[in-house]
MIDOVO-590927 format. One line per 2 residues: their letters; for each residue y, x, z of C-alpha. Coordinates in pm, whole numbers, plus 50000, padded with zeros to 5 digits. Example, Ala and Ser with C-alpha at 12.3 -4.5 7.8 and 13.67 -1.06 7.14 Angstrom:
// residues 2
as) 49550:51230:50780  49894:51367:50714
END
This chain:
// residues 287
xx) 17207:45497:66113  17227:45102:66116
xx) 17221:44908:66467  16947:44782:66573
xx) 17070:44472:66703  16973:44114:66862
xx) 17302:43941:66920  17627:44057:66835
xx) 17841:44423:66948  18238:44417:67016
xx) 18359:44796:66976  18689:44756:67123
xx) 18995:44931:67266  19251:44865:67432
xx) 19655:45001:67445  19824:44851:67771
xx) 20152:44947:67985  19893:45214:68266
xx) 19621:45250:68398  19560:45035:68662
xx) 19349:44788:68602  19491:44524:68846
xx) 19856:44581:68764  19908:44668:68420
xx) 19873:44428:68114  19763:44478:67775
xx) 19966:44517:67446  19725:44556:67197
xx) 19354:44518:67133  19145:44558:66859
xx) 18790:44479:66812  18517:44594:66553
xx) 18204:44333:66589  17910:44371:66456
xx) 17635:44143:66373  17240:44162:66341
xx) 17248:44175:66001  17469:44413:65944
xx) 17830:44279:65823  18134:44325:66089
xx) 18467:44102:66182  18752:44331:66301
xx) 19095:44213:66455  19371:44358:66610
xx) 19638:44172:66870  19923:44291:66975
xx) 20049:44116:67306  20370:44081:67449
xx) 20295:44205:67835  20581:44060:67989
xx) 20648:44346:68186  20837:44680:68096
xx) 20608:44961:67901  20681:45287:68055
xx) 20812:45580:67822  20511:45810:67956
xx) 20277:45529:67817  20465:45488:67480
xx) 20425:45828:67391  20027:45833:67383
xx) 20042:45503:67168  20399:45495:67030
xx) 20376:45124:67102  20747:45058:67257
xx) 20913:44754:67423  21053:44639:67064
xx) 20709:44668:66874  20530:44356:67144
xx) 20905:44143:67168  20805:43835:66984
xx) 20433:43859:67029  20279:43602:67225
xx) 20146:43674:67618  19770:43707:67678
xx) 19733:43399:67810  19787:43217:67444
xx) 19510:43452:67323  19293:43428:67612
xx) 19120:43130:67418  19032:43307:67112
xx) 18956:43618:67273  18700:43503:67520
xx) 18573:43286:67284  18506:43595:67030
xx) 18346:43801:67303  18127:43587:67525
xx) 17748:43603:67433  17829:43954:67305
xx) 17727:44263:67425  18017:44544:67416
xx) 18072:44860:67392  18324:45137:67376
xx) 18469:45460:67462  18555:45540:67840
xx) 18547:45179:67826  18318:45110:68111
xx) 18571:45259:68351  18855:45089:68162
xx) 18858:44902:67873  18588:44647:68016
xx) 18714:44529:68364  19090:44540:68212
xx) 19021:44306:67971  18808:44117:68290
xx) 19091:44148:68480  19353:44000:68209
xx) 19100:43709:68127  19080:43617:68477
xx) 19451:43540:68487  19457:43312:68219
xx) 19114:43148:68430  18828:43269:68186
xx) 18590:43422:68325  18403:43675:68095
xx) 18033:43689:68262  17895:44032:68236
xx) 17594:44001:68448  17411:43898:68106
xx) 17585:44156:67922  17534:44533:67802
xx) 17748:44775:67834  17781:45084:67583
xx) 17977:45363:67685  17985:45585:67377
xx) 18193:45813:67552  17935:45894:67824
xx) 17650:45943:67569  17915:46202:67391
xx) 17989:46375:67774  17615:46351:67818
xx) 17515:46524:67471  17823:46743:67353
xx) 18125:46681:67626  18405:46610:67478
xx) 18695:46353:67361  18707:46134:67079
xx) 18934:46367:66791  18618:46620:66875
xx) 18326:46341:66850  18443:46221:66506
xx) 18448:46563:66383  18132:46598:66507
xx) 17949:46359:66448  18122:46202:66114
xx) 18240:46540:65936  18577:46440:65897
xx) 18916:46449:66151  18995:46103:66335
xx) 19396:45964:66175  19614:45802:66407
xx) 19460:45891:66736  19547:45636:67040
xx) 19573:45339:66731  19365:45061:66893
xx) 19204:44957:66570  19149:45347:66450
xx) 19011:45389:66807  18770:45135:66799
xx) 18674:45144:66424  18578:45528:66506
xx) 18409:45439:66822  18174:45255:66623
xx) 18114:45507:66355  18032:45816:66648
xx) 17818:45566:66804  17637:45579:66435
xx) 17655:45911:66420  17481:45955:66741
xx) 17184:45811:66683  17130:45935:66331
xx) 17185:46340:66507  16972:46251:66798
xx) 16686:46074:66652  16374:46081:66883
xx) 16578:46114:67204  16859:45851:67153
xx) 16646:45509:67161  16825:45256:66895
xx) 16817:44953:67152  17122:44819:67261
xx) 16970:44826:67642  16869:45164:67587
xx) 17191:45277:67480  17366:45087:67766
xx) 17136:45262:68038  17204:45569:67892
xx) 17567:45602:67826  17594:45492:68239
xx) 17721:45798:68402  17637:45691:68738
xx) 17429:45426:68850  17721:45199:68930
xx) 17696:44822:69076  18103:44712:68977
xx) 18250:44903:68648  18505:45118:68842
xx) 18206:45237:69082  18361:45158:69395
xx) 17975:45057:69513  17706:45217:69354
xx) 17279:45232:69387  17171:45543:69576
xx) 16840:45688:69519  16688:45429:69714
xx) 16801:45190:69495  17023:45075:69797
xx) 17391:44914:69693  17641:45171:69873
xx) 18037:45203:69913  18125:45502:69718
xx) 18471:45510:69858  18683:45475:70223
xx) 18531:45518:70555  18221:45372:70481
xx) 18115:45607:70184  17741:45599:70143
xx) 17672:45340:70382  17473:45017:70273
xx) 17716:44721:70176  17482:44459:70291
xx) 17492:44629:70654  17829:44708:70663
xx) 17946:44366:70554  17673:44194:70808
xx) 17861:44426:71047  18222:44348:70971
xx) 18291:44025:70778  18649:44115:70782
xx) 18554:44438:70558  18461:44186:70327
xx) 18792:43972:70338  19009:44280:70332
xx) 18834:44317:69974  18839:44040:69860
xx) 19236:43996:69888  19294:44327:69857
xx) 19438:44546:69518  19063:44549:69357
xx) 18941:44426:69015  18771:44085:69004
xx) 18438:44280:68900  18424:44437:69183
xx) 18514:44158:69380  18242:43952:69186
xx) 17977:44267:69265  18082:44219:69662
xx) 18006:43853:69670  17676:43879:69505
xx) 17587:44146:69774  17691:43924:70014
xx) 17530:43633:69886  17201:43761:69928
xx) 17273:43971:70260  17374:43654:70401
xx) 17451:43336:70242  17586:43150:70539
xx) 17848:43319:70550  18041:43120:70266
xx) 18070:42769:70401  18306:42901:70649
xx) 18473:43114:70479  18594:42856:70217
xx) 18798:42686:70468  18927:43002:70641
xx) 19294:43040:70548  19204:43437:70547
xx) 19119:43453:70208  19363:43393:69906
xx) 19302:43118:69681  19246:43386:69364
xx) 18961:43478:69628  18810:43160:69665
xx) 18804:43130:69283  18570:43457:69255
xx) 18321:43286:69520  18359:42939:69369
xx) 18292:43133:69071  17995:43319:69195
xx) 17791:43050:69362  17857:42765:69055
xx) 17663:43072:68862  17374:43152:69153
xx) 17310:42778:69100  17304:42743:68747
xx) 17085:43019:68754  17318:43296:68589
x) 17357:43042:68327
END
């Protein structure tokens, strides 16, 4: 079944040096995006990370040390890449959780700032958990008749991604609504505020830490309560969407709060950024 769409859809995925999102860089991405009417642009990069790639890491992707040597850093493709995906929507598998705030994380270094408050996110791999539960070899089979080839390939990864997604809606016609908003609130597997769910909506509709000492508790309160909950955050080991998901909070919890806290010399300049950030956008009007 053809995509129903209104503005463009990046499948993408992503081979980096880990899995932590604030500490680990990419070395390759690849990107299948597809338009209203139908055609698609694909691209793969392959990046040089600048730091070591672990031997547990090249053995899911076989992507070694040698293979990224003379490729250039993220930051020289930071320009092209943020440029192909802003006004996008994207989508992906397990890519909420990772493939989404790394590449947020790795644009932020090179100072772009990829916006997702305007943007959906499909996880294809939640809709797949959701409807059959399990990985990506299995979904293919499943839902395209055939086995995946080269498994943990970036650009066979995210070429399939967008043919299960496909697949998916033709098999669940009726209760899988072609709409890529739809699709988006569906594939959530939680009703998370930042992508790694580190403060999430509970059934009040209440934004809540879901993590640390102050699990379940309201964010607004909490950070009303302790402003210094909110600096420890901010220049702490956490990915700029969550740090962007903490300031909005804040914002409306208490908006004062911000002319002093962009002369204290408590919070990092990369913190200041994510307010400066923040507030040029509240203004603008999420523009």
């Amino acid at each position: 079944m053809d995509l129903k769409l209104e503005r463009p859809l990046i499948f993408f995925d992503i081979e980096s040096t880990g899995l932590n999102i604030t500490k680990d860089r990419i070395i390759e991405l690849s990107y299948v995006k597809v338009f209203p009417d139908g055609h698609d642009e694909r691209k793969t990069y392959r990046v040089n990370p600048g730091i070591p790639i672990p031997a547990e890491s090249t053995e899911v992707h076989h992507i070694t040390d040698a293979d990224v040597a003379g490729e250039p850093r993220f930051e020289q493709l930071a320009p092209e890449i943020w440029a192909k995906f802003k006004d996008c929507d994207l989508a992906g598998f397990n890519s909420n959780y990772f493939d989404v705030p790394m590449l947020v994380e790795e644009l932020a270094r090179a100072n772009y700032e990829l916006d997702l408050s305007q943007v959906k996110l499909i996880d294809v791999q939640n809709i797949y958990h959701k409807m059959e539960k399990r990985d990506l070899e299995a979904a293919c089979l499943f839902y395209c008749g055939h086995e995946m080839e080269n498994h943990h390939s970036s650009a066979s990864d995210a070429a399939t991604t967008y043919d299960v997604l496909r697949g998916q809606l033709d098999r669940y016609q009726g209760k899988l609504e072609n709409n890529v908003a739809a699709l988006a609130e569906f594939s959530r597997m939680k009703k998370n505020v930042d992508l790694a769910g580190r403060i999430i909506l509970d059934e009040t509709g209440t934004e809540v830490f879901n993590f640390g000492k102050h699990k379940g508790k309201s964010v607004a309160a909490v950070l009303k309560a302790e402003p210094g909950c909110y600096i420890w955050m901010m220049n702490g080991d956490f990915s700029v969407d969550t740090k962007q998901a903490l300031t909005r909070i804040l914002l409306k919890a208490k908006p004062d709060y911000f002319g002093w806290m962009m002369k204290s010399d408590k919070l990092t300049d990369a913190a200041k950024q994510v307010i400066t950030d923040i507030l040029k956008r509240e203004k603008n009007g999420n523009r």
